[in-house]
N, C-alpha and C positions, 0 to 999 in steps of 0.2 A: 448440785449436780445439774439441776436444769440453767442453772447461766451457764454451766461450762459444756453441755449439747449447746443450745442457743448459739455460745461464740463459737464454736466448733464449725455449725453448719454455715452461722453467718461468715464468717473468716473464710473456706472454702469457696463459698458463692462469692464473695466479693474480689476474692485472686482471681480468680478467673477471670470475671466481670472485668477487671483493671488491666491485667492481661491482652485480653483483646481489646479493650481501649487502645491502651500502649503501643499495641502494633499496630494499629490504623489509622492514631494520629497521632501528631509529634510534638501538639502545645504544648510545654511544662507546664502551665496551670492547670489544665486539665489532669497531667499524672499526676500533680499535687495534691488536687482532689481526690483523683482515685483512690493515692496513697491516705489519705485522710480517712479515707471510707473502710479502708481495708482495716487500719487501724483501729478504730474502734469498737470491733465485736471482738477483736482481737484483744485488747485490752482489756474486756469482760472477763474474756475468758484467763487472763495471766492474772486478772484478781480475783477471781472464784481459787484460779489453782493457788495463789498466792497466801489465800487464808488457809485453802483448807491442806495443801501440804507447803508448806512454806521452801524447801528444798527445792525441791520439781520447780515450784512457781517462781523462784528466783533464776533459776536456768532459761525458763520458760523465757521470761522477762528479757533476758541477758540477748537469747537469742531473737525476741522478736523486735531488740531496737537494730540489732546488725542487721537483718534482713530490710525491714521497714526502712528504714536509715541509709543505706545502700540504695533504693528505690529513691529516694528522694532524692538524692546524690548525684545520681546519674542522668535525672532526668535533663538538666541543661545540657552535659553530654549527645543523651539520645536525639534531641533535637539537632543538634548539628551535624548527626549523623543517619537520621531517616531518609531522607532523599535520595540518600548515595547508596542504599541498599538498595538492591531489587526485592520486592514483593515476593517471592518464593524460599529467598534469603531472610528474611527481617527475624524473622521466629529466632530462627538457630546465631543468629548476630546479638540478637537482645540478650539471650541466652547466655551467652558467653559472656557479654560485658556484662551483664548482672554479676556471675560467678566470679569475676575478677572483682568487682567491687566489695561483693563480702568476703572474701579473700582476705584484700587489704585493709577494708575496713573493720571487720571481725576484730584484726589482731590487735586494733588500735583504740577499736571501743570497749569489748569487754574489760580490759583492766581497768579502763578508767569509771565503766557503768559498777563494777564490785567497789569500788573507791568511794563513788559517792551514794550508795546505798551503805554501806559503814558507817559512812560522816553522819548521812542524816537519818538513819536508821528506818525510813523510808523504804519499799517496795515497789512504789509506782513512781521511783527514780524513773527510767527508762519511757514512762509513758509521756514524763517529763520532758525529757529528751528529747521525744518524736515531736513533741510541738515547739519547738525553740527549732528543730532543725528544717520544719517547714517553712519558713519565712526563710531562713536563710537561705535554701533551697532557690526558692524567689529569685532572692535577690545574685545568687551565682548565675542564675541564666541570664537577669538584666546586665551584671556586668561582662558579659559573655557577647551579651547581643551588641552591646556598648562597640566590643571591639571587631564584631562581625561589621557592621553598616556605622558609619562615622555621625553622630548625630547633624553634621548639616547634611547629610543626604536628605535629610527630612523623609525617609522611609517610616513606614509605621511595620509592627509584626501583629500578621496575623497567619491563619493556619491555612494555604499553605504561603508562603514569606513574598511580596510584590517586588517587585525592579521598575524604580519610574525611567519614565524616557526621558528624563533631564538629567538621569547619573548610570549612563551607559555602561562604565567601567566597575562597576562596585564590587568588591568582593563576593556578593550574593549570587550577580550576572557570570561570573566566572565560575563558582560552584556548580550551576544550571548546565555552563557551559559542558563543562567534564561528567556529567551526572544527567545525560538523558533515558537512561531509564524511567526518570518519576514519570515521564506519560505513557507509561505503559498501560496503569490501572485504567485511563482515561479512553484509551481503546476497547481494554475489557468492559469498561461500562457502559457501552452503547454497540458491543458485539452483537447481540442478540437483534438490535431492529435492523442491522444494517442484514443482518442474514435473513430475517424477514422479508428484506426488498428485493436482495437477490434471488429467493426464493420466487418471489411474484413475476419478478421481469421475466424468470426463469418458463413460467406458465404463461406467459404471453411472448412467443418469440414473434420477432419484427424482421423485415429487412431493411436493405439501404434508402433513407430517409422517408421512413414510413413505419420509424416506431414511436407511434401517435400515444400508446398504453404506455409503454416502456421511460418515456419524458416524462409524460404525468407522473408514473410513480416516482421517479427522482424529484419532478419539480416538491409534488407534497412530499418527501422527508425532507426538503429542502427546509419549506417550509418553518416544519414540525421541529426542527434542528437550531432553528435562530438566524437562519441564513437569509439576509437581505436576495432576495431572487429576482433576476431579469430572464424573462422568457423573450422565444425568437431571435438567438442570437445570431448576429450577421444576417438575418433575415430569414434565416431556416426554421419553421416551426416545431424540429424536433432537434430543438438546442438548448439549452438551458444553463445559467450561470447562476452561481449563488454566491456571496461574499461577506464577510466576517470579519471583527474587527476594524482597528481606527489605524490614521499614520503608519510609519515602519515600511519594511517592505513589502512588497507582493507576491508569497508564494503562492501557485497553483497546481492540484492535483486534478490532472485528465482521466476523467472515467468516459467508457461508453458501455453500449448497452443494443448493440446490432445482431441481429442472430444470421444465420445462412439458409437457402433454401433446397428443400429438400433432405435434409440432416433430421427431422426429426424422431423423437424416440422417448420411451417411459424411464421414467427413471429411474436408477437403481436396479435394474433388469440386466443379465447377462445373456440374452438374445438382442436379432436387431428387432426391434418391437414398434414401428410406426405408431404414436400415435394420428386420430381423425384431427381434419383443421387443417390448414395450408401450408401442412407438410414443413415449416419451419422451426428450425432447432439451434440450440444455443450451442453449437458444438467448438465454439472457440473460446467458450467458458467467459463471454464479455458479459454476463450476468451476477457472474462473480468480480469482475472486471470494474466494471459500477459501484457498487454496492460498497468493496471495497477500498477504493479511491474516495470513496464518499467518507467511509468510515474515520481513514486515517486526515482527511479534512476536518473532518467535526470533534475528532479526537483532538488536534492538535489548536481549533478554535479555542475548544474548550479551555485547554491547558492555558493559554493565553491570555484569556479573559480570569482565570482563577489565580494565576502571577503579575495581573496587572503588568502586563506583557503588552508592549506596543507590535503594530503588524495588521496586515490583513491575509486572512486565508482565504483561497478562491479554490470554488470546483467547478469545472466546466464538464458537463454532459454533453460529451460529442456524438453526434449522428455518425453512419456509414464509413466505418473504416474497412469493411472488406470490401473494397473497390470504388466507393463513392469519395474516400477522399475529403470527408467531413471538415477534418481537421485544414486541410490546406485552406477550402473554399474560406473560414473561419480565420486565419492567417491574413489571406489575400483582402479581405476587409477590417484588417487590423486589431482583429479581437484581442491578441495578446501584447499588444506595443505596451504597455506599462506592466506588464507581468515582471517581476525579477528572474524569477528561476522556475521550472516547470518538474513535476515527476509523475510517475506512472507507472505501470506493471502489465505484467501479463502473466496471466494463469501457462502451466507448463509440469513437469515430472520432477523439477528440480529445483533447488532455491539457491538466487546467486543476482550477480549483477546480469542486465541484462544487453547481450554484447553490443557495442556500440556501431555497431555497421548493419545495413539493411540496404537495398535495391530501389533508386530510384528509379520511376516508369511511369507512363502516356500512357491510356488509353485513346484511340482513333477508332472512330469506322470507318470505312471504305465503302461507298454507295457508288455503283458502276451503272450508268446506265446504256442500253444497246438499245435494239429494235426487232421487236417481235415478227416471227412468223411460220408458218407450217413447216415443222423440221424436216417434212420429208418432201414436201409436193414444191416448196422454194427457199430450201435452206441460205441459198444463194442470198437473198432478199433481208436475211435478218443478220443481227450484229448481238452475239451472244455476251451479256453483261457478266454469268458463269462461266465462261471459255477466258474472261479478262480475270475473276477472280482467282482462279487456278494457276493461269500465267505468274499471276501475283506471288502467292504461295510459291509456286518453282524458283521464281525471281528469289524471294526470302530465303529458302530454304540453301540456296546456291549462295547465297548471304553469309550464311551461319560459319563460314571455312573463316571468314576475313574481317571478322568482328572479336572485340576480348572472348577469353573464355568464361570471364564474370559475366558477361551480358547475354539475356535470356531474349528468344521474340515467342511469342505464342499466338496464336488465332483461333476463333470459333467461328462459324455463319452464323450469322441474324436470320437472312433469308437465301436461299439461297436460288428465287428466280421462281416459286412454284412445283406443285409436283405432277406437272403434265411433262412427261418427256419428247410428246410430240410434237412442242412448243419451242421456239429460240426463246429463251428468256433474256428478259427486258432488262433487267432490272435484280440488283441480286447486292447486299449489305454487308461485311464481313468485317469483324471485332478483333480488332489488333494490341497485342500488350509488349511494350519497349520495355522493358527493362536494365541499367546498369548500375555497376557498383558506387560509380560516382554520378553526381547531377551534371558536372561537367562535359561528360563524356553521352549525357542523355541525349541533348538537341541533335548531336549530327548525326548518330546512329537513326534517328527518329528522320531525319532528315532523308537518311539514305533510302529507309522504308518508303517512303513518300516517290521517292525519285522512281520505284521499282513501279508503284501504283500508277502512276503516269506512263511509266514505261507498256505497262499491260493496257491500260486504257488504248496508248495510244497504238497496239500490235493489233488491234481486237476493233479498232474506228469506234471507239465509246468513248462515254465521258465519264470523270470520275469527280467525286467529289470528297471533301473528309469534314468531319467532325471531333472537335475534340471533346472527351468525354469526362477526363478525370487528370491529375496527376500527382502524383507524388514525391517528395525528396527523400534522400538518403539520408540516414542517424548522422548526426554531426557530434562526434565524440564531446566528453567535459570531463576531462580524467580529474579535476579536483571532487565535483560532486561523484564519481564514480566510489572514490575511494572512501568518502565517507558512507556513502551509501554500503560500501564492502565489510568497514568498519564496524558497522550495528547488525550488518550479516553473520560477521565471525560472532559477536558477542552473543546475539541472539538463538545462536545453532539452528537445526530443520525444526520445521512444526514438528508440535508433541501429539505423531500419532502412537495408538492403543494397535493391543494386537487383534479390538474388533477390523481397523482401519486394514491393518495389515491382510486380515483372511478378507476385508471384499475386496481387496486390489488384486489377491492370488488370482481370487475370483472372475476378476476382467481381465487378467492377464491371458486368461486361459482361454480367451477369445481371438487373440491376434498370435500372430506367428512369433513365436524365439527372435525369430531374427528384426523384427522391431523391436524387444526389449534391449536386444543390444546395438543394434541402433540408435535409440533414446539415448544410450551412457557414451557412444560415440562422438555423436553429435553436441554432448556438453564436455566433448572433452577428459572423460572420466570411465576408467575403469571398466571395463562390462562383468557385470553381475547378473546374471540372467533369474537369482533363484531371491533377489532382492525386489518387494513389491514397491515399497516405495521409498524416498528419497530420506535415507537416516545420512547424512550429511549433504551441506553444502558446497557450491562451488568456488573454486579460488582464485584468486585477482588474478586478470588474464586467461590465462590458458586457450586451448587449442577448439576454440570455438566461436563460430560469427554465424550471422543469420544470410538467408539468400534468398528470403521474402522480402514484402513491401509493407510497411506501414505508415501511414499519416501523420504520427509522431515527428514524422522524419521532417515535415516543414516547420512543426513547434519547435524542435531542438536551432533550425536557421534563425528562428529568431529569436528566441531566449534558452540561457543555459539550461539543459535538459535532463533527466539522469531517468532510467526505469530501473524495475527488479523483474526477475523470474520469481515465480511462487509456486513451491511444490502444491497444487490440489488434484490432480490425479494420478492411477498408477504407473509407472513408469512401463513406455512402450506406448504408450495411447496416443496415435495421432492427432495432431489437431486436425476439424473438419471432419471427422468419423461420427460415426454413429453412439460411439465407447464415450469419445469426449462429452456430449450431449448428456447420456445417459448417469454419467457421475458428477452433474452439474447441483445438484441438488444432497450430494454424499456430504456423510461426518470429515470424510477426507478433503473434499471440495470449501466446507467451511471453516474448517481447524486452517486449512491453507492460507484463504483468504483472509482471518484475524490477524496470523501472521506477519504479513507480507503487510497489512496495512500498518502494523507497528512500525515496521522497516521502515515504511514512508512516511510515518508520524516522526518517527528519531532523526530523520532525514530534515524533515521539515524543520521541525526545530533545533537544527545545527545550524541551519540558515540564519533562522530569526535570534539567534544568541552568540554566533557567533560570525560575526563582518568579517574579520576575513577570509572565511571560507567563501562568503558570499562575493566579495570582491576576486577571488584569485579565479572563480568561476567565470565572470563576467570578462576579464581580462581574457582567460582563453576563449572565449567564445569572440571577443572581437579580434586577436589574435587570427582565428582561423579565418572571421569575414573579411580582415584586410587581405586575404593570400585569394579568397574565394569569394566573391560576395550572393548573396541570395536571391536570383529571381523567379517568380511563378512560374508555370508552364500553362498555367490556365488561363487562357482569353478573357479578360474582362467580360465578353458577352457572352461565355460560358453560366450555365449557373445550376445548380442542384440538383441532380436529376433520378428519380428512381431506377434509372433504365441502365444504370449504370454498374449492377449487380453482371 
């Protein structure tokens, strides 16, 4: 009785134990093991039952070679087919092919294990069995693997299976190809630090090149991650590059990490709640921004370096894209010339491609200067540098009839002359933004402004001067990398939020008007659901939606093929730039997003590096579009980086 406890509990503990072996890794010698272990407490016990009821224990017996036997069977199978599962999947897939296998094998063994317990009137036939069928076991994955990889590839296997860069084509390399799911686990294993960092940047907001904290913390997980690091890129001190891997080609994923001024807020609060400190807030979610781009680089290093995968993975930490234009000045000095392909995201209500049009546009100031003097005792005597900037404005705004209706002008004052009214003012600064839909169509619209500033200058007997501040280009579509980037969208579905997620989004919803939540579903094209908090599907290829902001992104796409994502991380209806955005920067909602969407750009990634021609038909349309249009800066050469450019 106490062997058959003993095998009882040992047999229990040990299925288990193998079990989760099994679904975690795919060596057949290792289930061979396991099955070996399971085996023998197991066998205890069918020869305890076997003396002491000899009926039971021949049953016993009969059944524990088909099960055992079946596991060992299957394992050169399960290996050829671990990869191609998804991790969420693998349980209920083992599952299944287990139950087929004693299915079939049941009916083939048991007559034959009563056959030769007959002959040799033997009882521990079957345990017999279990060890003549472990070597053969073996030996069916080696001829398996035989006919996976041809032995002159000179491949070796181990757990998980290599591809050298001397046998491009292999059957292995084309498995990987159709089967990027396996780096999924490889994102989940390094989720938690990259949410740590987002967290941090999150408590330190920055503005336009002047996130000194915000670098640092990228440069060290840089670090910390394996990543060969060059700081002060293109000469900015809050740049940073990290890269990974040997040969292959060059992919890179663009994170930044700039916050906005003014925007700040506590988080997780459904009030607006200031907090103390310099009033700046991450309300465009580029803390998640970072963090995530990081992630799915280091995810997909990783992958690389564990399949003896040729390639380098690059992350660049860009400074100031809400207005400074980080990425151009970075451009403009050649940061990306050996890049292959580029990707990126942005935090948003929704999860989908992210549309490939955006707003090129200058920034100028306008410095007018006149001549001061007593406004009222000799107005005659002064030359109002304010009475020129107003003109200016009238000029623009009289503008607006005879320009596309894609093209935006906007202005603020710098200065606008002093707050003495009884003063001519001198001297007065005014901040001008070009925008259009195409770069082509930027210069002479910007041109026309210029023409207007002179025109006021010279109504007003002033001088005027300009300065260029910043500029940006338009997204340059890459409909190859689009589609696959759509491809691991549908497969993936929306983040898996909980209905905690769901009741805090009600929660911020109940802060802005109705009519931004349907808003939000308008603007991606989709549906309005006004009583939906957050994004339970994604968007679909095309559709009725483009962007009519600016981003920086827009000069990396001119010079290497480009592709971003949207990634659902907060409630739907929440503007970018608010206070709401800020405050769910650090939510369950905000990180479940950002894990996401970094997979997206990890499966992306490695479509690239497995599969040439996707990477070729990309680079073809991107020179495709630079022969119709070719790429040049807006930025002066003796332009250069400026904080002031917020």
């Amino acid at each position: 009785m106490f062997a058959m406890a003993l095998g009882l509990i040992c047999g229990v503990v040990a299925v288990i134990a193998g079990m989760r072996i099994a679904l975690r890794n795919p060596d057949p010698k290792l289930f061979v093991i396991v099955v070996s272990v399971i085996s023998t407490p197991l066998c205890m016990l069918y020869y305890a039952l076997s003396i002491t009821y000899p009926g039971l224990g021949t049953q016993i017996g009969l059944n524990l070679t088909v099960f055992l036997s079946s596991g060992l069977l299957i394992a050169p199978v399960w290996r050829l087919l671990f990869d191609a599962i998804p991790d969420h999947s693998r349980a209920f897939i083992f599952g299944l092919v287990y139950a087929v296998a004693v299915s079939v094998f049941g009916g083939l063994t048991q007559p034959v294990t009563v056959l030769l317990i007959a002959h040799f009137h033997d009882r521990m036939v079957p345990a017999w069995m279990l060890g003549v069928l472990m070597p053969l076991s073996l030996l069916a994955y080696l001829a398996l693997r035989r006919r996976m990889i041809p032995p002159s590839s000179g491949a070796t296997i181990v757990a998980p299976r290599p591809i050298r860069p001397a046998d491009p084509v292999t059957p292995t390399r084309i498995f990987l190809m159709k089967n990027t799911d396996a780096i999924l686990s490889f994102v989940d294993d390094r989720a938690q630090s990259l949410i740590a960092l987002s967290d941090a940047v999150w408590e330190v907001p920055e503005t336009n090149f002047e996130e000194i904290r915000s670098c640092a913390l990228h440069t060290e997980k840089l670090a910390e991650e394996g990543f060969r690091v060059t700081r002060n890129v293109a000469g900015i001190p809050t740049a940073v590059m990290g890269e990974a891997g040997e040969g292959g080609p060059v992919i890179a994923f663009l994170g930044e990490y700039d916050a906005l001024p003014d925007l700040t807020n506590a988080a997780g609060v459904m009030e607006h709640t200031p907090l103390p400190g310099n009033g700046n807030g991450h309300a465009c979610g580029h803390n998640l921004l970072g963090s995530s781009a990081l992630l799915a680089a280091t995810a997909l290093k990783n992958f690389l370096a564990a399949h003896d995968l040729p390639g380098r993975v690059r992350y660049y930490g860009c400074p100031a894209e809400e207005g400074g234009a980080g990425k151009a000045f970075m451009v403009r000095e050649g940061v990306f010339n050996d890049v292959d392909a580029a990707i990126s995201w942005h935090p948003m209500s929704f999860t989908g491609v992210f549309p490939p049009s955006s707003l090129a546009n200058i920034r100028l100031d306008f410095t007018f200067t006149g001549k001061a003097a007593h406004a009222a005792a000799a107005p005659f005597l002064g030359r109002s540098a304010l009475d020129a900037a107003e003109l200016m404005n009238v000029g623009v705004n009289y503008l607006r009839e005879h320009m596309l209706p894609s093209s935006r002008i906007h202005y603020a004052y710098l200065d606008a002359g002093g707050a003495a009214p009884n003063v001519v003012q001198a001297k007065t600064t005014i901040r001008y933004v070009v925008r259009t839909l195409d770069l082509a169509d930027l210069v002479p619209l910007t041109d026309r402004v210029r023409k207007i500033a002179q025109g006021a200058a010279l109504m007003t007997e002033t001088r005027v001067e300009e300065r260029v501040i910043s500029a940006m280009a338009n997204l340059l579509p890459c409909p190859p990398l689009e589609a696959a980037m759509q491809n691991h969208i549908e497969r993936l579905g929306p983040p898996p939020f909980d209905e905690d997620d769901r009741d805090f989004a009600r929660k911020m919803q109940a802060t802005f008007p109705k009519s931004d939540i349907i808003a939000a579903f308008r603007h991606a094209g989709a549906k309005p659901d006004p009583d939906q908090p957050l994004a339970n599907f994604v968007l679909p290829a095309g559709g009725n939606r483009s962007s009519l902001g600016s981003t920086d992104v827009g000069d990396v796409s001119w010079t290497v093929p480009t592709v971003q994502a949207l990634g659902a991380t907060c409630a739907i209806g929440t503007q970018l730039h608010s206070w709401q955005m800020t405050a769910q920067g650090q939510s369950s909602v905000a990180h479940k997003g950002m894990i996401h969407v970094a997979k997206i750009m990890a499966m992306t990634g490695l479509d690239l590096f497995t599969n040439p021609d996707l990477l070729e038909a990309a680079k073809k349309d991107h020179a495709d579009r630079l022969a119709v249009q070719p790429y040049v800066t807006l930025i002066p050469a003796d332009v250069v980086p400026s904080a002031d450019s917020e």
